[in-house]
C-alpha positions in Angstrom: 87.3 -24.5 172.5 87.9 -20.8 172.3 86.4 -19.1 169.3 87.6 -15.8 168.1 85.9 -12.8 167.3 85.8 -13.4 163.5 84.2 -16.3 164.2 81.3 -14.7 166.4 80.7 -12.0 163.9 77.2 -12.5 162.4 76.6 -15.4 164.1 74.4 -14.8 166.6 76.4 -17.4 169.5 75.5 -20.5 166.9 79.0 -22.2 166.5 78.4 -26.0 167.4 79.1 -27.0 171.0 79.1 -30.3 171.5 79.0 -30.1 175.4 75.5 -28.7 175.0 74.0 -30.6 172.5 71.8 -34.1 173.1 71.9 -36.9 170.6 69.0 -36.9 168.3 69.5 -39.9 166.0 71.9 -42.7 166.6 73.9 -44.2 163.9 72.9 -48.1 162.9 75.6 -49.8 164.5 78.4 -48.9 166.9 81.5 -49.0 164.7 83.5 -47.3 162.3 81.7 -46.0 158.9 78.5 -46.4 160.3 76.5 -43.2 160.4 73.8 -41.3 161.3 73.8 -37.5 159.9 73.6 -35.4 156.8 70.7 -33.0 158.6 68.2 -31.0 157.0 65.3 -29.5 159.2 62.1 -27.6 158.2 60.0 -25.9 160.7 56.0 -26.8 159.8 53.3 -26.1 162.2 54.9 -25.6 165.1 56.9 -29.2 164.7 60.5 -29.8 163.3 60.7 -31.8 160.2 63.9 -33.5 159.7 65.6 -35.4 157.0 68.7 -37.4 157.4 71.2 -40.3 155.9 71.7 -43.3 157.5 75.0 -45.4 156.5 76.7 -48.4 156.8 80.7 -49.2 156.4 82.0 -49.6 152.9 81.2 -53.2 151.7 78.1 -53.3 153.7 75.5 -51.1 152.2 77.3 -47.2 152.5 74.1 -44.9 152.6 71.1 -46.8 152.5 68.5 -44.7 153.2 67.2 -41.6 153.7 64.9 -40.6 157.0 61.5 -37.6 156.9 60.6 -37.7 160.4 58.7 -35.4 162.5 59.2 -34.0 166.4 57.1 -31.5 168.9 60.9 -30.9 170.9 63.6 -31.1 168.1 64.8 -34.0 170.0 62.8 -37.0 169.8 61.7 -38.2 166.1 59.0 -40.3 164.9 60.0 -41.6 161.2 57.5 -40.3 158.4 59.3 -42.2 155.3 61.9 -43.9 154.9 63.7 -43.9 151.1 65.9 -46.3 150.4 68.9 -46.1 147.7 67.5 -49.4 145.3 64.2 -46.8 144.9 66.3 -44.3 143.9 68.6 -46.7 141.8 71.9 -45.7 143.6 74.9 -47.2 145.1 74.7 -45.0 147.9 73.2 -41.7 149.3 74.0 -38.8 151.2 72.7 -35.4 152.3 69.2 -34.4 152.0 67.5 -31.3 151.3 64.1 -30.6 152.8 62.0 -27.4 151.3 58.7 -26.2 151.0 57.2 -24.2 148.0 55.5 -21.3 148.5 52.3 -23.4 147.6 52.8 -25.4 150.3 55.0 -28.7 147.8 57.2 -30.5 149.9 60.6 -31.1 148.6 63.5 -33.3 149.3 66.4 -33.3 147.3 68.5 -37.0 147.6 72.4 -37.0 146.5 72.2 -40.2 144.4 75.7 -42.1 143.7 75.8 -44.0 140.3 76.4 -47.1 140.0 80.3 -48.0 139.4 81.5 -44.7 139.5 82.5 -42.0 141.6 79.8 -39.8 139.6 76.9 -38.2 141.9 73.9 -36.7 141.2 70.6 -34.9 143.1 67.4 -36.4 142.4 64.4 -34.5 143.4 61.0 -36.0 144.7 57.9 -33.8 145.7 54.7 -34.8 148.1 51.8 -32.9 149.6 53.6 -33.9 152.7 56.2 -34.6 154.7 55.3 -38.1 154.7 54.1 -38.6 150.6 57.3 -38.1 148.8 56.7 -40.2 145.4 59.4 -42.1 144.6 57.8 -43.2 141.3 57.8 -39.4 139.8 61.3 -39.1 140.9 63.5 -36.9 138.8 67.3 -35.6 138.2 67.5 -31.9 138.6 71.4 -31.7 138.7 72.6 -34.1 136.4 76.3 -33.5 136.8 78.4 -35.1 133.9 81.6 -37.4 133.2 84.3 -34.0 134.6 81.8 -33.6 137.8 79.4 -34.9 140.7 77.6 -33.0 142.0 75.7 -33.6 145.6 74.9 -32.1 149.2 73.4 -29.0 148.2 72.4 -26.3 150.4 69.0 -24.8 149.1 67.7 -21.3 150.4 65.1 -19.4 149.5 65.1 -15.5 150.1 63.8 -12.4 148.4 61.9 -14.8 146.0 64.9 -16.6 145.0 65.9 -20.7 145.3 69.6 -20.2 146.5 72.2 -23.3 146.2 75.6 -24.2 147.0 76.6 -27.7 145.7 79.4 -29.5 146.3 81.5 -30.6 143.1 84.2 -33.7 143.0 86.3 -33.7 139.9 86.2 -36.6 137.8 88.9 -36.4 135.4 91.5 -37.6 137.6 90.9 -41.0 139.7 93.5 -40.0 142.6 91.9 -37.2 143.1 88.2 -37.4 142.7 87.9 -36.5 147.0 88.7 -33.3 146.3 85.9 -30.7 146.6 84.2 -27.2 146.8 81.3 -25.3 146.5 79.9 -23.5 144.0 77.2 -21.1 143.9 73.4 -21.6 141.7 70.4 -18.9 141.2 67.3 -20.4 140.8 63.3 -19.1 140.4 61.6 -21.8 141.1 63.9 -24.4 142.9 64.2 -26.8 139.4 65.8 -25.2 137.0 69.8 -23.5 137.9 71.8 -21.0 136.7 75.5 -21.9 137.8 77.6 -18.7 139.3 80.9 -20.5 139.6 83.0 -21.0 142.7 81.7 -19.9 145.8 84.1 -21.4 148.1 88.0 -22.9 147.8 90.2 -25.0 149.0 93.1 -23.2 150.5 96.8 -23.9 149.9 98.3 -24.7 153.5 95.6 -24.7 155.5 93.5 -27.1 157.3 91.1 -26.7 154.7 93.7 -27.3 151.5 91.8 -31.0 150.2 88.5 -29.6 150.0 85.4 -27.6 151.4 82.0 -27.6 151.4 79.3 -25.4 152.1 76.8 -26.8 154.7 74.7 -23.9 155.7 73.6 -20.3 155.3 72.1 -17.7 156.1 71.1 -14.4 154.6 72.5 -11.2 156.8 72.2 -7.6 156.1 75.7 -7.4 155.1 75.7 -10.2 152.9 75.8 -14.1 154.4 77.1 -15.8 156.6 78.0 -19.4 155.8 79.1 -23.4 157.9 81.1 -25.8 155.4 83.4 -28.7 155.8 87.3 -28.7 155.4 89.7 -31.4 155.4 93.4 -30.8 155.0 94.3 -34.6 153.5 92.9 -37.4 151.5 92.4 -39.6 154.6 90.6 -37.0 156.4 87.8 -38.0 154.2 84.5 -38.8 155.9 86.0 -36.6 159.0 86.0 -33.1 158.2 85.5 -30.5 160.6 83.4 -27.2 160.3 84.6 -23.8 159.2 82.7 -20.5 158.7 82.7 -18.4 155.6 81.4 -14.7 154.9 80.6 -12.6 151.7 78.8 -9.6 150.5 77.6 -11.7 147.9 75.9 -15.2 148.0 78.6 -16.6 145.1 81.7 -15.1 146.9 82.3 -16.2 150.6 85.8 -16.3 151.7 86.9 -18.5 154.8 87.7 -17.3 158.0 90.6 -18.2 160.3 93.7 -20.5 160.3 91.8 -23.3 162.5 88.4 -25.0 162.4 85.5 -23.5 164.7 84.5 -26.8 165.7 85.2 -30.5 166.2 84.5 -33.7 168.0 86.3 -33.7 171.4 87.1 -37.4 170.9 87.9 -40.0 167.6 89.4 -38.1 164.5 86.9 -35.0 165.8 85.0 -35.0 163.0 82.2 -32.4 163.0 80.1 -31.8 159.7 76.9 -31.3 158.0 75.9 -27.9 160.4 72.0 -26.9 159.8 70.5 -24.5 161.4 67.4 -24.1 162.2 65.4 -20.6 163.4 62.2 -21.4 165.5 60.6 -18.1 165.0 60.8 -16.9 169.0 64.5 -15.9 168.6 65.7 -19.3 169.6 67.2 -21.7 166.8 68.3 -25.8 166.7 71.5 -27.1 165.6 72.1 -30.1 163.8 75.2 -32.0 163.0 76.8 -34.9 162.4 79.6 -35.5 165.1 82.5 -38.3 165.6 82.6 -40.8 168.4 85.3 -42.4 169.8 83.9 -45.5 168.8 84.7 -44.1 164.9 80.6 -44.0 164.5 78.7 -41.1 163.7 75.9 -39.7 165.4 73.4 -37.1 164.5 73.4 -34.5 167.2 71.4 -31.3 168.1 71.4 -28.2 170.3 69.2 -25.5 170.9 70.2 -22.1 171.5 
């Protein structure tokens, strides 16, 4: 795929290739609806820290778990923990969120679905490590409520700040509850938000015009630099493809280009859930979650 110069701008050479990466985690089965992906990576001692979703097809179990799991390469993963949705009392879950306090608390942050609804919440769980998060001290640190769910959120901290960029389904509507975007959150100490507003919106026409989402970013000195998911339709759900955003600001990032900056070669080319990952030496890891032909998803990576 040729990527434009918009697209390269602040970038660093870090749009997904799928040709280069190497699958990291497969999905649980080999058919449709199954999947492995949802990344979020944490750099620890010289080892890669990753947390990730693991799902069946509808009617069999949707997101069952959630993976901690540790690897030397950024490639091959030994599983830490394993949390399931019946511990955290949800239908189904999604994205994770790894992070680590600045007294050394691990935190993962689990998109919990509630029961009978198309509600969503995040549910936070804390441990002295990687492989202790507490499921009996869990607690709800974005509640949503009956107009909105909110889940996959995209914590940074910089400059002393928790930075977050959730994605928000309206509920008020039934038809229409796949619809999504991002807004922005300010945080000082990762638990308690102050909400911004919209960050990032759908756009009319476009390949983007159901819904966006935020899936990565990354402070610049011109502002940030964002990935999210788009989808044009209703029955592109569950195969969005990845777009880049830009703003001065962390609350205001505005979409670039008429066409997504990467896909799957093969299926319904789904491509979502970008995290990147700087190792420090001016090298960084992708992660993503890519379509196969097969209608499974994978969790991939690349290093670059």
């Amino acid at each position: 795929m040729m990527i434009s110069e918009e697209y390269s701008a602040g970038l660093d050479g870090l749009l997904p290739d799928p040709a280069r990466s190497v699958v990291a985690v497969l999905p649980p089965s080999n058919v449709a609806g199954a999947w492995a992906g949802g990344p979020s990576a944490v750099l620890a001692g010289g080892e890669i820290v990753l947390a990730y979703r693991l799902r069946r097809p509808v009617g069999q179990g949707r997101g069952f778990a959630v993976v901690v799991a540790r690897s030397s390469d950024g490639e091959d993963f030994q599983t830490l923990q394993v949390i399931t949705k019946e511990q955290m009392d949800a239908e189904s879950l999604e994205r994770p969120v790894l992070a680590v306090t600045a007294d050394g608390t691990w935190r993962l942050y689990l998109s919990c679905a509630t029961w009978g609804t198309k509600h969503w919440r995040v549910e936070l769980l804390e441990g002295h490590s990687p492989d202790a998060f507490d499921v009996r001290r869990r607690r709800v640190v974005l509640p949503g409520d009956q107009a909105r769910a909110v889940k996959d959120p995209v914590i940074v901290q910089n400059a002393g700040s928790w930075h977050m960029w959730a994605c928000i389904h309206p509920l008020t509507e039934p038809d229409q509850t796949d619809r999504m975007w991002s807004e922005y959150a300010s945080s000082a100490n990762g638990l308690d938000w102050t909400w911004h507003g919209p960050a990032l919106l759908p756009r009319p026409g476009q390949w983007d015009a159901r819904g966006v989402r935020v899936s990565d970013v990354r402070f610049t000195a011109d502002g940030v630099v964002a990935y999210y998911d788009g989808r044009a339709t209703a029955a592109e759900n569950f195969e969005e493809r990845t777009g880049v955003a830009v703003g001065a600001l962390p609350g205001t990032l505005t979409a670039l280009g008429s066409e997504p900056a990467a896909e799957s070669p093969v299926g319904r080319r789904g491509l979502r859930y970008v995290s990147t990952l700087p190792l420090g030496d001016g090298r960084a890891r992708l992660y993503y979650e890519l379509t196969r032909a097969d209608g499974a998803h994978e969790l991939r990576t690349e290093l670059r």
